[in-house]
C-alpha positions in Angstrom: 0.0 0.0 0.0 1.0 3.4 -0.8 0.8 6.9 1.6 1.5 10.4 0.1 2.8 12.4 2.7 2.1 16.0 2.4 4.0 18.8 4.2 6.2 21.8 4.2 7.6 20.6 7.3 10.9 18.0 6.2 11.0 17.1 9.4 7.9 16.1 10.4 8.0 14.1 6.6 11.0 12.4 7.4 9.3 11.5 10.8 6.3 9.9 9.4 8.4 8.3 6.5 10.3 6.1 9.1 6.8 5.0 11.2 5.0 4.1 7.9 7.6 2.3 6.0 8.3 0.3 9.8 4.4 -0.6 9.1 5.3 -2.4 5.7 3.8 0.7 3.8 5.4 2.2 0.8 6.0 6.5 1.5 5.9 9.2 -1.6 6.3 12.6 -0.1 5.5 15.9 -1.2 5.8 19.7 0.6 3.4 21.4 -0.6 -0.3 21.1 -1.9 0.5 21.8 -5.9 3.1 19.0 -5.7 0.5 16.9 -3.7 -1.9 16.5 -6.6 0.9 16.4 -9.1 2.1 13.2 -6.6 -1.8 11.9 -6.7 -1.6 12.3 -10.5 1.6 10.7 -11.3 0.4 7.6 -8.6 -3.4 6.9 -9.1 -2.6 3.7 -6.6 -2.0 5.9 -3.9 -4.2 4.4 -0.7 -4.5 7.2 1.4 -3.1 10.8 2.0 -1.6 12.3 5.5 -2.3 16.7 5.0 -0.9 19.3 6.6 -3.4 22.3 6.6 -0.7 25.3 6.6 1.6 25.0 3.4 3.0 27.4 1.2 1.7 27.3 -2.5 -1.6 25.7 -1.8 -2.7 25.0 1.7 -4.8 21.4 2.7 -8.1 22.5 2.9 -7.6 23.8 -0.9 -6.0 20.4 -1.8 -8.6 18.2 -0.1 -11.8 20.7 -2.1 -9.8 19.7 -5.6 -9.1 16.3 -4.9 -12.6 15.5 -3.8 -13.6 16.5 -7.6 -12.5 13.3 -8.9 -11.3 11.0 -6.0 -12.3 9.4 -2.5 -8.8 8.4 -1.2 -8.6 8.2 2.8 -7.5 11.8 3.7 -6.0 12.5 7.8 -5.4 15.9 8.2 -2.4 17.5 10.2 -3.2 20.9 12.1 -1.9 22.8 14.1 -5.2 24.6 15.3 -7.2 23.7 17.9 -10.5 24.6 17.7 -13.5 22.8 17.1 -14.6 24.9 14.3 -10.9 24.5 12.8 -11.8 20.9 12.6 -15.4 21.6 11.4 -13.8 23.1 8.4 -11.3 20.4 7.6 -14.5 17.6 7.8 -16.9 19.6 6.0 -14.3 20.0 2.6 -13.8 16.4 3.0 -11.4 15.3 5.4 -11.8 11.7 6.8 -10.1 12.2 10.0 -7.7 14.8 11.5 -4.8 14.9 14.2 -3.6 18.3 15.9 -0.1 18.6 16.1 2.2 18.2 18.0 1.4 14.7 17.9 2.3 10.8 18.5 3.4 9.3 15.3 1.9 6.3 16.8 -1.5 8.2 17.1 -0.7 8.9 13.2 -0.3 5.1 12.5 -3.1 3.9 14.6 -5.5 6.5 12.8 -3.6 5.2 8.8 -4.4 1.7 10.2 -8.1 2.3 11.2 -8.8 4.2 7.9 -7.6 1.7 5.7 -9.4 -1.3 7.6 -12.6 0.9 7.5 -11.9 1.4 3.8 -11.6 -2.2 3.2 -14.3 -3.6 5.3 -16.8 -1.6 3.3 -15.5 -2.9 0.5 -15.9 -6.5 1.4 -18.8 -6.7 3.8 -21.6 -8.8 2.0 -24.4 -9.0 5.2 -27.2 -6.4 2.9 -28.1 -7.1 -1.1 -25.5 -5.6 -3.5 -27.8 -2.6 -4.5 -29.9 -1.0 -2.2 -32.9 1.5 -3.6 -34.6 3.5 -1.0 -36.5 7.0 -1.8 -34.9 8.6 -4.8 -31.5 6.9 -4.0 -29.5 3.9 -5.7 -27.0 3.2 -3.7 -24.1 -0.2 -4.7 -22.4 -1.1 -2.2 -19.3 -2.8 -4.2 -18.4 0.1 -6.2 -19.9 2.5 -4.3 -21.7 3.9 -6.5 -24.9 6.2 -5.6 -27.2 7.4 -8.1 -30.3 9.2 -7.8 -33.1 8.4 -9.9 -32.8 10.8 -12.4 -29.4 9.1 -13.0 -27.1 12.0 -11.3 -24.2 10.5 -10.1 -23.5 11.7 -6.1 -19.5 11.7 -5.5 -18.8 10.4 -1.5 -16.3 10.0 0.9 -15.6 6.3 2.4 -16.9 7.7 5.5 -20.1 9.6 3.9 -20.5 6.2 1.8 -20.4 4.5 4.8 -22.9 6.9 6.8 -25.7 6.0 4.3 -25.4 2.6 3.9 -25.3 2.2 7.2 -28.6 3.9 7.3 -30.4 2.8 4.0 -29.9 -1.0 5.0 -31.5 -0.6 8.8 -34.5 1.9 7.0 -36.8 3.3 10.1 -34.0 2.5 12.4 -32.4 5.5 14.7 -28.9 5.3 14.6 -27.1 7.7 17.4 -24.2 9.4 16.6 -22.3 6.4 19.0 -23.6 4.2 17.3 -22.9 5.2 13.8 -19.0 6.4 14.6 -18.7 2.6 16.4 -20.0 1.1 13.2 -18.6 3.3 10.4 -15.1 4.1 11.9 -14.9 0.5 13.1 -13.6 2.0 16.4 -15.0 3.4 19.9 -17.0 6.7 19.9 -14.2 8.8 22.3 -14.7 11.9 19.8 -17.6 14.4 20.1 -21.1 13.7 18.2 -19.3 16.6 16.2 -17.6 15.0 14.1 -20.6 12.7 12.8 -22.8 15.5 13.0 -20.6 17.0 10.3 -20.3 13.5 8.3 -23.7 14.0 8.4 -24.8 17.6 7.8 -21.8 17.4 4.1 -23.5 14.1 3.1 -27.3 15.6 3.5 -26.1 19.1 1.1 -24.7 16.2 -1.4 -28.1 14.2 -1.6 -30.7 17.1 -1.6 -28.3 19.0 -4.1 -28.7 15.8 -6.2 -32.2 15.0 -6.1 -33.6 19.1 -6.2 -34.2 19.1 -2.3 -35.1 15.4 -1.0 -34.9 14.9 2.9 -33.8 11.6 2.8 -31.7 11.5 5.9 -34.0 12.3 9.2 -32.7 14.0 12.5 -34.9 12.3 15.7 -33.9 15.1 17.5 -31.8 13.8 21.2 -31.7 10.2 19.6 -29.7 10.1 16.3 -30.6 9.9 12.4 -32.6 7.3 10.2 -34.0 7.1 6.9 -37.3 5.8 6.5 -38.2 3.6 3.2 
């Protein structure tokens, strides 16, 4: 497997080049966000990206809005702000995770590791039919693939993907935010409702810009989210 690691920080690069390639991973690094997506480019194999947010040329939040055009690699964003809304930002343009610096490289490889099992699980798991149709939505969970019903293609994350499937398979079933970070990020909720309520808010503008204004996803306001078939 292949990790892009992106920052104008050599350092911190050379840092997180010696933790991932002890994990068996191959490293390509860049320093700044025009040479990231020259990097994505140039390596279309590439199986997830680690972002700094604060770079010279093009900063991460820029990088991650362009990438998310045409790809849905794994994205963990490096920051050095701390507040929640800092965070927000990163989630909402299409981050998949994010770590504040300084940090624990082994935080770092514990957070690759968890990303790419997440990414893998959902491409294997085979409990609910290949294709699922519920309201205006088509949604197939092998290439993951989701189509309205006026055939406009609706470009996800792993984790947004993950979200709604999650959701369309269970239909009239509350999901709390617990529950859908334990399932989704394969991992225990010990992060704010947050960061699924932003999962959730990006992946509702994507579905009602699709399908002209469709409330498929429903808040049960103090319980959690559901859609109903």
């Amino acid at each position: 497997m292949k990790i892009l690691v992106v920052d104008d920080d050599k350092e911190i690069v050379e840092l997180l080049n010696i933790y991932i390639k002890n994990e068996g991973y191959d490293v390509i690094k860049a320093y700044n966000g025009k040479e990231a997506l020259i990097k994505i480019t140039a390596n279309p194999d590439i199986d997830l990206m680690i972002l700094d947010i604060m770079m010279p040329e093009m900063d991460g939040m820029e990088v991650v809005k362009e990438l998310r055009k045409t790809s849905q690699i794994p994205i963990i964003m490096l920051t050095a702000k701390t507040t929640d809304m800092d965070k927000i930002q990163g989630l909402i343009a299409g981050a998949d995770d994010y770590v504040t610096k300084p940090f624990n490289p082994l935080e770092i490889m514990a957070r690759v590791k968890s990303l790419l099992r997440r990414t893998n699980m959902q491409q294997v798991q085979t409990e609910v039919p290949d294709i699922l149709e519920i309201g205006p939505l088509k949604i197939k969970k092998e290439s993951h693939e989701v189509t309205t019903d006026t055939d406009v293609n609706i470009q996800l994350t792993a984790l947004e993907f993950g979200i709604l499937y999650l959701l369309a398979s269970h239909p009239n079933r509350v999901f709390s935010a617990d529950e859908i970070f334990e399932r989704v990020w394969q991992q225990e909720s010990l992060v704010s409702a947050k960061t699924v309520m932003v999962h959730v808010s990006h992946l509702r503008d994507k579905i009602e810009e699709a399908t002209n204004g469709e409330k498929v996803i429903q808040t049960v306001w103090g319980v959690g989210y559901k859609i109903e078939r």
